[in-house]
C-alpha angles and dihedrals in degrees: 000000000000122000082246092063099039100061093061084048100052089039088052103044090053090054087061119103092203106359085207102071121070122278146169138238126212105200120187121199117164106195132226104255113260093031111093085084089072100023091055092072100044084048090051101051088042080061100039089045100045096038090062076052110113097225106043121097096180143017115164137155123217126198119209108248088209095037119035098192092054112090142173133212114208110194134176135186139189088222147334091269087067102054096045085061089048090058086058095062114088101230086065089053087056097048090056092044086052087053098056091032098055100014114119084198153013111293109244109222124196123189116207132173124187109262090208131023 
């Protein structure tokens, strides 16, 4: 795993409360005009991909209904395990590649965990 996946990791293991219980990941993107032509595809094989994933319980993009190029990425997970293998498939290498290649800026990522199951 390269330097570049590893620092969302490590940031994100040290928001949870208990790595081990299911949580979910916002992600926010907001992508370069013109781009959604060559991004779509990337995005759709990262979903088809995780989705097939054991530990994942959602993987889902959202396109802005006031800005087309704004997107989220709503992500959950039974636990961190499970996300750290997902950084090992590489689909999951070409949608962050995606990000930084047609972004027009930095993602926003937010960690949340049920506070009561």
């Amino acid at each position: 795993m390269t330097n570049e996946l590893k620092e969302p990791l490590a940031g994100i293991l040290k928001k949870l409360q208990d790595p081990n219980r299911p949580f979910t990941l916002f992600i926010q993107a907001q992508i370069k005009p013109g781009s959604m032509a060559d991004f779509r595809p990337v995005a759709e094989a990262a979903v088809k991909g995780t989705r097939m994933e054991l530990g994942n319980i959602a993987y889902e993009f959202h396109q802005s209904l006031d800005d087309p190029n704004r997107h989220f990425l709503f992500e959950k997970w039974i636990d961190f395990e499970s996300l750290k293998s997902h950084f090992d498939q590489s689909y999951t290498h070409a949608i962050i590649e995606s990000f930084d290649r047609f972004g027009a800026a930095p993602l926003s990522l937010e960690v949340f965990q049920p506070w009561m199951e």
